[in-house]
PyMOL CGO cylinders between C-alpha atoms (Angstrom):
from pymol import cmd
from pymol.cgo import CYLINDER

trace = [
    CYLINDER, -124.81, -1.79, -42.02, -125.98, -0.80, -45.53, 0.3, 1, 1, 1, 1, 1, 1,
    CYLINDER, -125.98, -0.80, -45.53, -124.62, -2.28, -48.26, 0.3, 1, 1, 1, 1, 1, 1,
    CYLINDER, -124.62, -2.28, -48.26, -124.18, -1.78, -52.10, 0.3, 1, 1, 1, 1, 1, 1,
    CYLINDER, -124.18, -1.78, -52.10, -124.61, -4.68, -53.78, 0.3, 1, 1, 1, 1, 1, 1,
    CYLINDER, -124.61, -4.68, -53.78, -123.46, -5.19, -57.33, 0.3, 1, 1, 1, 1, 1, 1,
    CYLINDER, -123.46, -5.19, -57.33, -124.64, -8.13, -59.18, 0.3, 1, 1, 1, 1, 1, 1,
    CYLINDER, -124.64, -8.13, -59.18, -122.64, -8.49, -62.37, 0.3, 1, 1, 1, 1, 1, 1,
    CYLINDER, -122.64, -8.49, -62.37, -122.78, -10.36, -65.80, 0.3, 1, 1, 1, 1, 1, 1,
    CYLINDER, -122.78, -10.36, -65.80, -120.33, -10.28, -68.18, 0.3, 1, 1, 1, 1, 1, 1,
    CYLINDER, -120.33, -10.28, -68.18, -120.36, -9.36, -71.73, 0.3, 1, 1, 1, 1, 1, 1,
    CYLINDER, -120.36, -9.36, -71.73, -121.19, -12.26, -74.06, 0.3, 1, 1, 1, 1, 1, 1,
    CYLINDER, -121.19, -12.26, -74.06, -118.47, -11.82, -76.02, 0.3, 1, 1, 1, 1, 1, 1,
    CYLINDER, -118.47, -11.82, -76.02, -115.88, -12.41, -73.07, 0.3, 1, 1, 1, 1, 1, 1,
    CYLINDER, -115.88, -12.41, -73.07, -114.40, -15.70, -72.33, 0.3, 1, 1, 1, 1, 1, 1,
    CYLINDER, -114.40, -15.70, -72.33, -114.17, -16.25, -68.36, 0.3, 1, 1, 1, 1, 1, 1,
    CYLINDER, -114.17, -16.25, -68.36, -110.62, -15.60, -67.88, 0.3, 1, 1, 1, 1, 1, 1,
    CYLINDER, -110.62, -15.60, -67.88, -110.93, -12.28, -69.50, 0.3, 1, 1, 1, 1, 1, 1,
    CYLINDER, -110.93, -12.28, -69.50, -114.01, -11.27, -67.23, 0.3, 1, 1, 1, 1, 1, 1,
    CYLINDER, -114.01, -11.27, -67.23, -111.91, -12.10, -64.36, 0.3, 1, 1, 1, 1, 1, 1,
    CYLINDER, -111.91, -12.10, -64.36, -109.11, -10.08, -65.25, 0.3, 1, 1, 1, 1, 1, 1,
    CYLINDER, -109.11, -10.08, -65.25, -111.30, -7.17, -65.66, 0.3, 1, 1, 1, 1, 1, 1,
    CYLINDER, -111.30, -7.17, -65.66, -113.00, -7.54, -62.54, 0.3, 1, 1, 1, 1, 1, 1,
    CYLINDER, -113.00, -7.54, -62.54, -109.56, -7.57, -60.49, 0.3, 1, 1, 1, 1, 1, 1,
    CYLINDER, -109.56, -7.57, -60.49, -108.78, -4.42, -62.31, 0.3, 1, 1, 1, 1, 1, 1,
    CYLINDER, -108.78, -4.42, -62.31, -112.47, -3.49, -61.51, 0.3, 1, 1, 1, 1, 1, 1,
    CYLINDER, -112.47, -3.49, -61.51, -112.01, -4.25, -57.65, 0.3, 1, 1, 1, 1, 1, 1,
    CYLINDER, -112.01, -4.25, -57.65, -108.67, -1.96, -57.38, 0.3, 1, 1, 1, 1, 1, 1,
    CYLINDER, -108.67, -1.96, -57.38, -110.62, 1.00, -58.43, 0.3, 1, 1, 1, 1, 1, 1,
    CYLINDER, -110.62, 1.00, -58.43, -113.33, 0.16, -56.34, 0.3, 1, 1, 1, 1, 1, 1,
    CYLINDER, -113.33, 0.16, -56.34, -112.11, -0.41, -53.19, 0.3, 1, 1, 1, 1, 1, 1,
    CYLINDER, -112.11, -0.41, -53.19, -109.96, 3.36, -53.81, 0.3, 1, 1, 1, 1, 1, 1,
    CYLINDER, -109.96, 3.36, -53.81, -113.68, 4.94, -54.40, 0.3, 1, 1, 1, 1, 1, 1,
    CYLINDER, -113.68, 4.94, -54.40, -114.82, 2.81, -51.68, 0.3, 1, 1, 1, 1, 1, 1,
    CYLINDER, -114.82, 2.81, -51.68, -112.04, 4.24, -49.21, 0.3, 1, 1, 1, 1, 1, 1,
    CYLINDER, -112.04, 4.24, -49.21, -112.46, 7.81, -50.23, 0.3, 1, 1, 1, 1, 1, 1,
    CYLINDER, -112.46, 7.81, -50.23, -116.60, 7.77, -49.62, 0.3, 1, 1, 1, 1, 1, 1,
    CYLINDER, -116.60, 7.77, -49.62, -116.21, 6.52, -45.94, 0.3, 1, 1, 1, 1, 1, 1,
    CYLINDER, -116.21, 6.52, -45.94, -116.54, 2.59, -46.34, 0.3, 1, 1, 1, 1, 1, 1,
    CYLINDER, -116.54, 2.59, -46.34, -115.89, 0.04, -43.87, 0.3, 1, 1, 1, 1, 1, 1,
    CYLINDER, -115.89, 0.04, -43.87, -115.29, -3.08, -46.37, 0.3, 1, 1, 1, 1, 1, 1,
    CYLINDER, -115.29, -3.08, -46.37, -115.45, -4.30, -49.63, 0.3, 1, 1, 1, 1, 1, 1,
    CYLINDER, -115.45, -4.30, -49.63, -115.73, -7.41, -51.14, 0.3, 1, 1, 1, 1, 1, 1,
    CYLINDER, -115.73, -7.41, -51.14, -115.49, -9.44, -54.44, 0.3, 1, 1, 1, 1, 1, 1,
    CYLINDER, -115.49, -9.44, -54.44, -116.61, -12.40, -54.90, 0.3, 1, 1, 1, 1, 1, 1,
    CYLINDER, -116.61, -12.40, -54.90, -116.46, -14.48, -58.51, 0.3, 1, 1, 1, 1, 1, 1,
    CYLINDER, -116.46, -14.48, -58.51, -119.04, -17.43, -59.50, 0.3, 1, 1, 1, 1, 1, 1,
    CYLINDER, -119.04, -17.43, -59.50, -117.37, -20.72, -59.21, 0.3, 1, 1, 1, 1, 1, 1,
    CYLINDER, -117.37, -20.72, -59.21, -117.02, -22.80, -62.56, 0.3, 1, 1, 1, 1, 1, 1,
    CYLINDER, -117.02, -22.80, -62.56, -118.86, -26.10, -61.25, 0.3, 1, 1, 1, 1, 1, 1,
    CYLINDER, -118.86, -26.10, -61.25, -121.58, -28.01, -62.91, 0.3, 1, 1, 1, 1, 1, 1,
    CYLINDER, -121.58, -28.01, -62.91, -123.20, -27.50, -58.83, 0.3, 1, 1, 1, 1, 1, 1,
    CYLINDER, -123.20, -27.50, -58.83, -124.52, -24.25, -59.84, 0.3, 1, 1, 1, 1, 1, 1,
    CYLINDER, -124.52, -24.25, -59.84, -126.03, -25.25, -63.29, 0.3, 1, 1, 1, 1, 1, 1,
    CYLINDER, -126.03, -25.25, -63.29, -127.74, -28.00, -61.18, 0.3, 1, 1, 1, 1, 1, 1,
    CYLINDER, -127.74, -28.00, -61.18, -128.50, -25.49, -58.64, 0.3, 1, 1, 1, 1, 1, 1,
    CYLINDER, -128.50, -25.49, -58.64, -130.08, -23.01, -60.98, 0.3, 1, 1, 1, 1, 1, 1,
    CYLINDER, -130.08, -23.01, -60.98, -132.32, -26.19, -63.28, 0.3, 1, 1, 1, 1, 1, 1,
    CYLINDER, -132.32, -26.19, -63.28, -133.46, -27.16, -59.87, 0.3, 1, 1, 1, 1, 1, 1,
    CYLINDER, -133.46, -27.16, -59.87, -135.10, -24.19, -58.46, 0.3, 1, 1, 1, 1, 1, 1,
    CYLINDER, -135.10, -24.19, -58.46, -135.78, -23.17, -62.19, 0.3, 1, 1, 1, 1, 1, 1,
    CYLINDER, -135.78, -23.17, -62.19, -133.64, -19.95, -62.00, 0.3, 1, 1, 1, 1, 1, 1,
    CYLINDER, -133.64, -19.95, -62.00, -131.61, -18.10, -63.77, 0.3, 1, 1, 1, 1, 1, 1,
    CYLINDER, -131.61, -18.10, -63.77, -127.95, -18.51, -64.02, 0.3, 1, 1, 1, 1, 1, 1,
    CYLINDER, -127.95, -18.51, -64.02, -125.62, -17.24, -61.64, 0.3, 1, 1, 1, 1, 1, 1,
    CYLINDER, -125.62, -17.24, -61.64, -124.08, -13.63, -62.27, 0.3, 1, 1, 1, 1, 1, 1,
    CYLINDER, -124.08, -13.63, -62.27, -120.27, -13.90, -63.03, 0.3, 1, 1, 1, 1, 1, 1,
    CYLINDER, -120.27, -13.90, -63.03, -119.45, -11.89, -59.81, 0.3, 1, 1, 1, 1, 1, 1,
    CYLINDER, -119.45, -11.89, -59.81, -120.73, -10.11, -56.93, 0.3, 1, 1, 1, 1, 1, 1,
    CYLINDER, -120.73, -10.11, -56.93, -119.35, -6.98, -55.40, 0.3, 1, 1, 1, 1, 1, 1,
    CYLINDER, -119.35, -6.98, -55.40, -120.53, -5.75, -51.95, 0.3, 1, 1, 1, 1, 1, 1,
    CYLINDER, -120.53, -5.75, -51.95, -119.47, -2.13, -50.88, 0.3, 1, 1, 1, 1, 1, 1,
    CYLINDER, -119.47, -2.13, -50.88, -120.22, -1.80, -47.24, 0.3, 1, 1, 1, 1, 1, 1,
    CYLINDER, -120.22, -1.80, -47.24, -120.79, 1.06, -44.95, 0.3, 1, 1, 1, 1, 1, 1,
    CYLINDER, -120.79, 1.06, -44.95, -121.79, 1.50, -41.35, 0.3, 1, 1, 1, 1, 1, 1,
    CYLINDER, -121.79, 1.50, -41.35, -124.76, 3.80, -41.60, 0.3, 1, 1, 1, 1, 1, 1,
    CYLINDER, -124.76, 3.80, -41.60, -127.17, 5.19, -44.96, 0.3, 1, 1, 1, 1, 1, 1,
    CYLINDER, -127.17, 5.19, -44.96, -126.22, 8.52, -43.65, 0.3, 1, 1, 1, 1, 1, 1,
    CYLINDER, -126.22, 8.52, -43.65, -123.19, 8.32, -45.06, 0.3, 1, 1, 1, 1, 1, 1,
    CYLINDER, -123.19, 8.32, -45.06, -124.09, 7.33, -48.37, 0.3, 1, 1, 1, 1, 1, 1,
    CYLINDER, -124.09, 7.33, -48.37, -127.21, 9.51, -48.70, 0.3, 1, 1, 1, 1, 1, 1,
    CYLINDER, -127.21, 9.51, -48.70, -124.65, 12.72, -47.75, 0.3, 1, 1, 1, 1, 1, 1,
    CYLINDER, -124.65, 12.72, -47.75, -121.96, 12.26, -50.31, 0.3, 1, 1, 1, 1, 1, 1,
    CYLINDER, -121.96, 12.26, -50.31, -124.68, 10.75, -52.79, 0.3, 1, 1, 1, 1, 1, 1,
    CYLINDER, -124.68, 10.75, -52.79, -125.52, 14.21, -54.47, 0.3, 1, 1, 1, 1, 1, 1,
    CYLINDER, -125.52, 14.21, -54.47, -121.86, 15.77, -54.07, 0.3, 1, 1, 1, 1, 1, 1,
    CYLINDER, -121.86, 15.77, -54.07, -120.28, 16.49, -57.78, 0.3, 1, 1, 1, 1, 1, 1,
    CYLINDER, -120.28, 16.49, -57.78, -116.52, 15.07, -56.66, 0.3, 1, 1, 1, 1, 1, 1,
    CYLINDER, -116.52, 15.07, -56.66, -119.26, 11.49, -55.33, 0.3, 1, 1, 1, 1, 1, 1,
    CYLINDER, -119.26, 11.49, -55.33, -120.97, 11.46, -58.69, 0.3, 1, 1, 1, 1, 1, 1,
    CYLINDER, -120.97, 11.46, -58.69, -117.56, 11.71, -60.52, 0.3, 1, 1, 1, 1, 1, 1,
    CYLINDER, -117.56, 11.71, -60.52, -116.09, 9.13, -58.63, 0.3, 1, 1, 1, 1, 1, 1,
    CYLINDER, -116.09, 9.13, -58.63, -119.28, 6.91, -59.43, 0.3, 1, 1, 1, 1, 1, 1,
    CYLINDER, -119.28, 6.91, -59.43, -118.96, 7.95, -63.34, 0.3, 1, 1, 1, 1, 1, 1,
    CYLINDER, -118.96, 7.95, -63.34, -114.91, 6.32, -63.54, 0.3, 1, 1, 1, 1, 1, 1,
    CYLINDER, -114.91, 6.32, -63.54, -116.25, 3.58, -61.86, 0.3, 1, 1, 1, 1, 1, 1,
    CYLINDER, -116.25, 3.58, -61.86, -119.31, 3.29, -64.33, 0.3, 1, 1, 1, 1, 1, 1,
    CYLINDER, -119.31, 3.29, -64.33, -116.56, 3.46, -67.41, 0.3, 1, 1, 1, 1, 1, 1,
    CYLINDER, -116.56, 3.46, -67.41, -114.11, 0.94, -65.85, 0.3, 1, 1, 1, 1, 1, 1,
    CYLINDER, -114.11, 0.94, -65.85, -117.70, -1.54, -65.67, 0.3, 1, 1, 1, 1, 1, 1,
    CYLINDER, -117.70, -1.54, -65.67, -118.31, -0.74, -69.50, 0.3, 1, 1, 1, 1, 1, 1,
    CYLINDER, -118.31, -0.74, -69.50, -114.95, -2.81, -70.27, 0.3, 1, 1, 1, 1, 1, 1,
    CYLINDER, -114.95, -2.81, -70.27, -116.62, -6.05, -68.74, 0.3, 1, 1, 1, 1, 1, 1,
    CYLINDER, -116.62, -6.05, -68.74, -120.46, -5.86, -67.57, 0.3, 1, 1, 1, 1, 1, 1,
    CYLINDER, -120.46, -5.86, -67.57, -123.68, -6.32, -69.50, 0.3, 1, 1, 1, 1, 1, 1,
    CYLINDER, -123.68, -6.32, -69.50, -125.41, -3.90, -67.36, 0.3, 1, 1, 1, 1, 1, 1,
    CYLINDER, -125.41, -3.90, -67.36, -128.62, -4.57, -68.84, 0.3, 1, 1, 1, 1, 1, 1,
    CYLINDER, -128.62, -4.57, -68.84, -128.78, -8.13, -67.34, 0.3, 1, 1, 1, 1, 1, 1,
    CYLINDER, -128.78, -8.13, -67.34, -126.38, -6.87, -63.70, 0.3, 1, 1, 1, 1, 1, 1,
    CYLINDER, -126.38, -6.87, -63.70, -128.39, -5.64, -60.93, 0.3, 1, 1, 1, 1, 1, 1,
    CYLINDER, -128.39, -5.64, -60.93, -127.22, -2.95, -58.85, 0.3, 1, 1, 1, 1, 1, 1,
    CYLINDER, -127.22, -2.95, -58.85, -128.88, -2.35, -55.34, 0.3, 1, 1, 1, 1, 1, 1,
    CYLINDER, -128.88, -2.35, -55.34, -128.78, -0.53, -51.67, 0.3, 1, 1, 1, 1, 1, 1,
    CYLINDER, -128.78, -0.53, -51.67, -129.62, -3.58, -48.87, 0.3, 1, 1, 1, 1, 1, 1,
    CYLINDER, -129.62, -3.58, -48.87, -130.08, -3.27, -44.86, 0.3, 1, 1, 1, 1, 1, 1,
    CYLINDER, -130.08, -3.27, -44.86, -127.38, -6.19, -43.82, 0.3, 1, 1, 1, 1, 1, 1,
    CYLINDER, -127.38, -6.19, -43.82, -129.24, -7.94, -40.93, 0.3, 1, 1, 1, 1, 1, 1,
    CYLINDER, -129.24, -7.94, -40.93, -126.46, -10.54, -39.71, 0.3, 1, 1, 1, 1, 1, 1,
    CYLINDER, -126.46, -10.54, -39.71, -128.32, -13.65, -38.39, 0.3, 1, 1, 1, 1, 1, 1,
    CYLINDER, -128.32, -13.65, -38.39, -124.91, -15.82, -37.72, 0.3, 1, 1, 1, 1, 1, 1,
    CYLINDER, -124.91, -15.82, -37.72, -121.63, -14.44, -37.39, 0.3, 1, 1, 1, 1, 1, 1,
    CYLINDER, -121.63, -14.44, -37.39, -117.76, -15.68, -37.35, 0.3, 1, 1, 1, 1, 1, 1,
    CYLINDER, -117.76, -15.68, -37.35, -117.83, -14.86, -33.81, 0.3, 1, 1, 1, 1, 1, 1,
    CYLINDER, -117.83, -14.86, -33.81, -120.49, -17.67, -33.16, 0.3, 1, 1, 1, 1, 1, 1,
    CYLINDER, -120.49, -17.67, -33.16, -118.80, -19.90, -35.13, 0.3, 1, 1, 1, 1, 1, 1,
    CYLINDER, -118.80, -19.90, -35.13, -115.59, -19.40, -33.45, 0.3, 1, 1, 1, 1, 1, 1,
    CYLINDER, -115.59, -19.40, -33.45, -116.57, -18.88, -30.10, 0.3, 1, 1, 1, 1, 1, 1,
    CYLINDER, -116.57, -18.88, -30.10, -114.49, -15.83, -29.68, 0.3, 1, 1, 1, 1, 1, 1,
]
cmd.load_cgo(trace, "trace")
């Protein structure tokens, strides 16, 4: 699996609520983009609001969590490396880009391509 990770703080000047509103918004048009370059899931995932994580982050001497996580998943990097330099790919990455400008500090997000290695799975868990 390869996976696009998108690592996400919000503007400054938005209160928590409002970044979450956004980011709903935000995961609509993704997971449409998502579906029309060959996907297999998406996911979004929002920072809890518990002291935990400010404990978390003083302990290890880190910096704070991001205010969400998105994870675009597909099952090869063929995939993604084809449609990568296609003009309708890059358009569909520019809306996406302008819908992020409404909520994201990109300058302190991280966006990144990862190799998922799964190391425990559901399946174990379950036992099915």
């Amino acid at each position: 699996m390869v996976k696009l990770i998108q690592c996400i703080r919000k503007q400054p000047q938005l209160g928590v609520d409002e970044f979450r509103a956004a980011w709903e918004i935000y995961g609509e048009s993704l997971r449409a983009v998502a579906i029309e370059l060959g996907a297999v899931r998406v996911t979004l995932s929002t920072t809890l609001e518990t002291p935990l994580n400010d404990a978390l982050a003083a302990a290890r001497g880190s910096a704070r969590a991001f205010d969400g996580v998105a994870e675009i998943v597909w099952p090869s990097g063929a995939a993604v490396l084809a449609d990568a330099s296609l003009p309708a790919t890059r358009e569909r990455i520019a809306r996406l880009r302008a819908l992020q400008e409404e909520f994201a500090d990109p300058g302190r997000s991280a966006f990144f391509f990862v190799h998922e290695q799964e190391l425990l799975g559901e399946d174990e868990i379950t036992g099915t």
